[in-house]
C-alpha positions as CSV (number, residue, x, y, z in Angstrom):
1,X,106.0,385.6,127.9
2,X,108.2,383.0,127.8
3,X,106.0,379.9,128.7
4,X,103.8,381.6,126.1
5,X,106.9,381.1,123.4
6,X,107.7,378.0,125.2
7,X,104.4,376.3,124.4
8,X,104.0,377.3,121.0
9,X,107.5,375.7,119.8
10,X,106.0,372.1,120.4
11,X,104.1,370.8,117.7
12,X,100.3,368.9,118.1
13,X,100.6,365.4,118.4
14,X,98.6,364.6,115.1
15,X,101.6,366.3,113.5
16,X,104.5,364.6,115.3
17,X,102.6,361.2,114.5
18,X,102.3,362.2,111.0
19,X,106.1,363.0,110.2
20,X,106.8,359.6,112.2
21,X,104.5,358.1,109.3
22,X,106.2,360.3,106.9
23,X,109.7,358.8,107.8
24,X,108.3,355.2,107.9
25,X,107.4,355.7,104.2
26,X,110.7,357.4,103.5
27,X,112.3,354.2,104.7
28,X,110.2,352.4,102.8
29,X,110.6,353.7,99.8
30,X,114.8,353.8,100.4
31,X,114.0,349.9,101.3
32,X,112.3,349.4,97.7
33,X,114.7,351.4,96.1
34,X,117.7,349.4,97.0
35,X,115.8,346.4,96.2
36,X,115.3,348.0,93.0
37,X,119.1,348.9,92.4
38,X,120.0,345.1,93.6
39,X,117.5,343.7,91.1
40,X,118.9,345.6,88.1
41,X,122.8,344.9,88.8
42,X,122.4,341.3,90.0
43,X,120.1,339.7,87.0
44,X,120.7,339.6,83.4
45,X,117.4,341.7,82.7
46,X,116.2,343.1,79.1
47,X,117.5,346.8,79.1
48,X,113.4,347.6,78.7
49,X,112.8,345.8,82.3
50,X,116.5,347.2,83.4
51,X,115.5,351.4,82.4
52,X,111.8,350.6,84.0
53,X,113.5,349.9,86.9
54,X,115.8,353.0,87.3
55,X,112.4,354.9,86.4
56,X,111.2,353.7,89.2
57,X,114.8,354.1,91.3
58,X,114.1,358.1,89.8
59,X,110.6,358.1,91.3
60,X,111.1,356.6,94.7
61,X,114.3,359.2,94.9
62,X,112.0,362.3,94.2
63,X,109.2,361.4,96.3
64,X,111.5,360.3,99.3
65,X,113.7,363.5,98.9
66,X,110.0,365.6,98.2
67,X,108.8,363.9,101.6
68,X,112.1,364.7,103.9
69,X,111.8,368.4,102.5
70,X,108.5,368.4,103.9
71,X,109.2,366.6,107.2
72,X,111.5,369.1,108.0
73,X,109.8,372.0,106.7
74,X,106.6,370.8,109.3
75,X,109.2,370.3,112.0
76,X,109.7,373.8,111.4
77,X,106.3,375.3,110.7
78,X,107.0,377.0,107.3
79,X,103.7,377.0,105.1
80,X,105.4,375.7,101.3
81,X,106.4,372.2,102.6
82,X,102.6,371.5,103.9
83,X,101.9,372.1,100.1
84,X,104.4,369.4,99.2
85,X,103.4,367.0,101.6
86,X,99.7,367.5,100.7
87,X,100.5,366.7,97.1
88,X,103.0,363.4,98.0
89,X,100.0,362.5,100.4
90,X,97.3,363.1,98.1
91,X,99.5,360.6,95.7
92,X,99.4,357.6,97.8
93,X,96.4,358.0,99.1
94,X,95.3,357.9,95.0
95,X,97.4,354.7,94.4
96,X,96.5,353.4,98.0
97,X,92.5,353.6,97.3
98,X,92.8,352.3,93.4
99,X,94.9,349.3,95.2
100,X,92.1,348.5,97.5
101,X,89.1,349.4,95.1
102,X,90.9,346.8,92.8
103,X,91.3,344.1,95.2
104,X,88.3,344.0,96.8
105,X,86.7,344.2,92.7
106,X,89.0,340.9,91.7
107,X,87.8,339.7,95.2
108,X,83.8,339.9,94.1
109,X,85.0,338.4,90.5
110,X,86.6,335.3,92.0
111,X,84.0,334.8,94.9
112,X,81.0,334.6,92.0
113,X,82.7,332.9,89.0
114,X,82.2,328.9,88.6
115,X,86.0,328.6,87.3
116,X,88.7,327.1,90.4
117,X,89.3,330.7,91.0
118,X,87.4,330.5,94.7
119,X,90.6,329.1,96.2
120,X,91.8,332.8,95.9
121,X,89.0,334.6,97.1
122,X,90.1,335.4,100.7
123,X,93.7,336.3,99.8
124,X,92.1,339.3,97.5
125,X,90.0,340.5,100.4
126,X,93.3,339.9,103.1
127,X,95.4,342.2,100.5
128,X,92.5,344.6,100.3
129,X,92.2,344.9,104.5
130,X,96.1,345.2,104.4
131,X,95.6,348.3,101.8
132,X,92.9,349.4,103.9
133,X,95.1,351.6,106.5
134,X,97.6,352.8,104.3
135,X,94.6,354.3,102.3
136,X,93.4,356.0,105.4
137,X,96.4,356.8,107.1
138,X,97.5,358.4,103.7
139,X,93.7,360.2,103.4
140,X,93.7,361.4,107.0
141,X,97.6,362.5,106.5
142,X,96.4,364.9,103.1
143,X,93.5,366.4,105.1
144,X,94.6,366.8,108.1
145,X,97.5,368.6,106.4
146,X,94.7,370.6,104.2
147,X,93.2,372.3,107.8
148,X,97.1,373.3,108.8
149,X,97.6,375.0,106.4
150,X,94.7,377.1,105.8
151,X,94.7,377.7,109.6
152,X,96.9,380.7,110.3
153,X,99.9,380.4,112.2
């Protein structure tokens, strides 16, 4: 009975990978913010650029705090903070794919237009392949996520 209790306490290693991703963005995100925060007390900026900044301070807060909730509440195997990391997932991998869908769109614009605009063409399509795994990292992430938690526990 209790190697039977003993086993189920560890969680699969898709899962531990996943909140390892989950804190890299969370860093990420606290990274950006501060830039954020630097930029707006450091430069004399328009109060229009200095408020879209703090929106975007407010943003990366919410998300970073709505991602640790969830961390923690995988860790512990409770079903609500699968449904928060779904959604935070399911919003990068949104902005991820537009990213790359875009790039790799400017990419076939530049390569076929007679304009000096060729010089560019393999920096669209290196920032497209550096989208690429965030897009499915953040896809896999919402999915695999989906299957938890509509498998019982």
């Amino acid at each position: 009975m209790i190697a039977n209790e003993n086993k189920n306490s560890h969680l699969p290693a898709p899962l531990v990978a996943l909140l390892i991703y989950q804190w890299l963005l969370v860093l990420a995100a606290v990274a950006t913010g501060c830039n954020v925060a630097a930029m707006g007390w450091s430069l004399n900026l328009v109060m229009a650029d200095r408020l879209l900044g703090w929106l975007e301070l407010l943003i990366l807060a919410c998300w970073g705090a709505a991602m640790v909730y969830a961390s923690r509440g995988m860790a512990r195997r409770t079903r609500r903070p699968f449904l928060y990391g779904m959604i935070c997932h399911l919003l990068l991998a949104i902005l991820a794919w537009m990213g790359v869908v875009a790039l790799i769109f400017i990419w076939f614009q530049t390569s076929w237009s007679d304009s000096g605009s060729w010089v560019w063409d393999p920096l669209f399509l290196i920032f497209a392949l550096m989208w690429l795994p965030f897009a499915l990292i953040s896809s896999w992430a919402f999915f695999y996520l989906r299957t938890l938690r509509k498998s019982p526990s």
